[in-house]
C-alpha positions as CSV (number, residue, x, y, z in Angstrom):
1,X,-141.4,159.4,96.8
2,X,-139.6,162.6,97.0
3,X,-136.0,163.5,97.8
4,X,-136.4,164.1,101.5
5,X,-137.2,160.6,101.7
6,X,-133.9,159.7,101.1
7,X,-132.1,162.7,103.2
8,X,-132.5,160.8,106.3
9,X,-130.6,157.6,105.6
10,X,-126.7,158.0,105.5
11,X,-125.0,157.0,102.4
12,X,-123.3,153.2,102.8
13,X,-119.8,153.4,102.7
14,X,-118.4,152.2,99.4
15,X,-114.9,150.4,99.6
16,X,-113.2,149.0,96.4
17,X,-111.3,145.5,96.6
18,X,-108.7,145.4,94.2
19,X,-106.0,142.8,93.6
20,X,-104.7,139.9,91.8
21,X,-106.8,137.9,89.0
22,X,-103.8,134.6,89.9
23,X,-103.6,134.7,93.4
24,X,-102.0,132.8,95.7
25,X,-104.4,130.3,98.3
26,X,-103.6,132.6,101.4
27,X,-104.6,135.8,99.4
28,X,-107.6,134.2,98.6
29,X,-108.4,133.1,101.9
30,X,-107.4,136.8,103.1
31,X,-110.1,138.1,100.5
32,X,-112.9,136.3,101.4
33,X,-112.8,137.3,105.3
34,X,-112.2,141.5,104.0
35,X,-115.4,140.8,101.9
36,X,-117.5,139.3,104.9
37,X,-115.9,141.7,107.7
38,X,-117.1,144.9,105.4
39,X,-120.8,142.9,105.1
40,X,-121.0,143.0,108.9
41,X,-120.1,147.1,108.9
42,X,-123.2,147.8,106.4
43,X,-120.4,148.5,103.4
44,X,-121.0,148.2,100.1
45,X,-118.5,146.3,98.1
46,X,-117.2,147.6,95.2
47,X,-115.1,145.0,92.4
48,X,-114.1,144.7,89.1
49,X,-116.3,141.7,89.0
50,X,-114.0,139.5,87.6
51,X,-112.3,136.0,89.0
52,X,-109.7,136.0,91.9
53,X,-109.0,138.4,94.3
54,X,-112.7,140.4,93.1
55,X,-114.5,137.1,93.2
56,X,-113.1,136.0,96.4
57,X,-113.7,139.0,98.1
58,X,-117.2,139.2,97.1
59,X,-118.3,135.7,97.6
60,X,-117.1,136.7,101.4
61,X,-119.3,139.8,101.0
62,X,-122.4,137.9,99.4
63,X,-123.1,134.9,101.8
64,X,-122.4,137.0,104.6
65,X,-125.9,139.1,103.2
66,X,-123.6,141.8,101.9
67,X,-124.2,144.3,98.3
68,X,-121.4,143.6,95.8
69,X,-121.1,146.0,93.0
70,X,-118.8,145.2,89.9
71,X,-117.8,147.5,87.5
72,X,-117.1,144.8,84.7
73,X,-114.9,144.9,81.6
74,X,-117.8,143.7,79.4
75,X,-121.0,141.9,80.2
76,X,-120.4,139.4,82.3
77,X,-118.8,138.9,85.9
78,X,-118.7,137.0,88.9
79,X,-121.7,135.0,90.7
80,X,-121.5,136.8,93.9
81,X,-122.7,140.2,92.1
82,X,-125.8,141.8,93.3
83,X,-125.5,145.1,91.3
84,X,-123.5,144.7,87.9
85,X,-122.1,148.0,85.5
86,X,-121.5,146.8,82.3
87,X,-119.3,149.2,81.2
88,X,-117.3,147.6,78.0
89,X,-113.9,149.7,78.8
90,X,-111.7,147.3,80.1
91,X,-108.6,148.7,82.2
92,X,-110.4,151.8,82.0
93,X,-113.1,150.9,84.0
94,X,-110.6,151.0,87.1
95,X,-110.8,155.0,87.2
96,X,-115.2,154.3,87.2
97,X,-114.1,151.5,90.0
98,X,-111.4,153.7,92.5
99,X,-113.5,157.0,92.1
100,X,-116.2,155.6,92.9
101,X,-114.9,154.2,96.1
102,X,-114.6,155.9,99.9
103,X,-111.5,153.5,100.4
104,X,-109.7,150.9,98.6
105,X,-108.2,147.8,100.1
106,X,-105.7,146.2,97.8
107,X,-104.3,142.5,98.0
108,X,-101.8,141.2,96.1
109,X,-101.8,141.7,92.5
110,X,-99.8,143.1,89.5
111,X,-100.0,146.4,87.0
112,X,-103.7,146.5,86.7
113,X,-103.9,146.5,90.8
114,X,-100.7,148.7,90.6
115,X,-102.6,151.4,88.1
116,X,-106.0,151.2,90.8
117,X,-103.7,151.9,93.3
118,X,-102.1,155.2,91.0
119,X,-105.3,156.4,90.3
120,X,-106.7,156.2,94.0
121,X,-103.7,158.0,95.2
122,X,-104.2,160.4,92.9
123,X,-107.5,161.3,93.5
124,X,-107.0,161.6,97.5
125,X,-108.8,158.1,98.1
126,X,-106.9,156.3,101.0
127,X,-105.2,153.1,100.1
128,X,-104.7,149.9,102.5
129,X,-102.2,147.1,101.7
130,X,-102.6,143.1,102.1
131,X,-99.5,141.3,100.8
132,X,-99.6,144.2,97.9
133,X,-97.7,147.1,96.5
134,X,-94.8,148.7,98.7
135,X,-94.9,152.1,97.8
136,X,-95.4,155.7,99.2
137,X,-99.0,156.2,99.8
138,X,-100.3,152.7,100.4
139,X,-100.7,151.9,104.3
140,X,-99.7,148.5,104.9
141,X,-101.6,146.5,107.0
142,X,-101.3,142.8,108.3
143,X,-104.7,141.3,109.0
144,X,-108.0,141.7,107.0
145,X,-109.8,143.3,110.2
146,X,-107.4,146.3,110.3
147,X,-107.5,147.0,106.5
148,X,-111.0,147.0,107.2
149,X,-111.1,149.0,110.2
150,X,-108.7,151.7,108.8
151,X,-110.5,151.9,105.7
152,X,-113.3,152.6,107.5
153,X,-111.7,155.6,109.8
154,X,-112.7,153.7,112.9
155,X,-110.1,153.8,115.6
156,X,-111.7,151.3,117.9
């Protein structure tokens, strides 16, 4: 197989998921329908691969037949993983995560969501906000089909 084989087929969107490792039942809830509305666009998930908001959002993204990548703190991560980087860096696995990322979709959360969110605005990567962060930069949204429409340019 040479490289031309793979010129044809466009590169899957990546978005990240960030958010809150407590949440709340409604940000939950919200994370499981982003995951399974950016499986039905053909995006790849990306996660920390951890519990809450990162588990939530990929369980929505897994049993609707979508890929799931984490970018774990250690060894282990969530069930709903289909591609796992073991990276053993803790926080600083979320500059791997948000560079690695077309778009990031944030819900909820605390400092660690807060310093994802710093380092994608940063590094020019577009930010979309569920119930999260309130600052310069993040584009608030209020339903999981227009963070995930915005995240992914579409206007329609």
């Amino acid at each position: 197989m040479s490289n031309d084989d793979f010129s044809s087929s466009p590169r899957k969107k990546q978005i990240a998921v960030i958010g809150a490792s407590d949440p709340s039942a409604s940000e939950l809830q919200v994370a499981t329908e982003v995951g399974s509305l950016l499986a039905s666009k053909g995006v790849c998930l990306l996660s920390g691969g951890m519990g809450g908001i990162m588990e939530a959002s990929c369980r929505g993204a897994f049993q609707s037949g979508g890929c799931t990548v984490g970018i774990l703190p250690g060894a282990e991560g969530n069930q709903y993983l289909t591609i796992t980087i073991k990276t053993r860096m803790d926080q600083a696995r979320n500059v791997i995560l948000v560079g690695s990322s077309d778009a990031v979709i944030a819900i909820g959360g605390g400092y660690g969501t807060l310093s994802e969110i710093s380092y994608s605005l940063k590094s020019g990567i577009p930010v979309f906000g569920l119930f999260s962060w309130d600052i310069p930069g993040v584009i608030r949204c209020c339903s999981p089909g227009e963070a995930v429409q915005l995240a992914l340019g579409k206007d329609d």
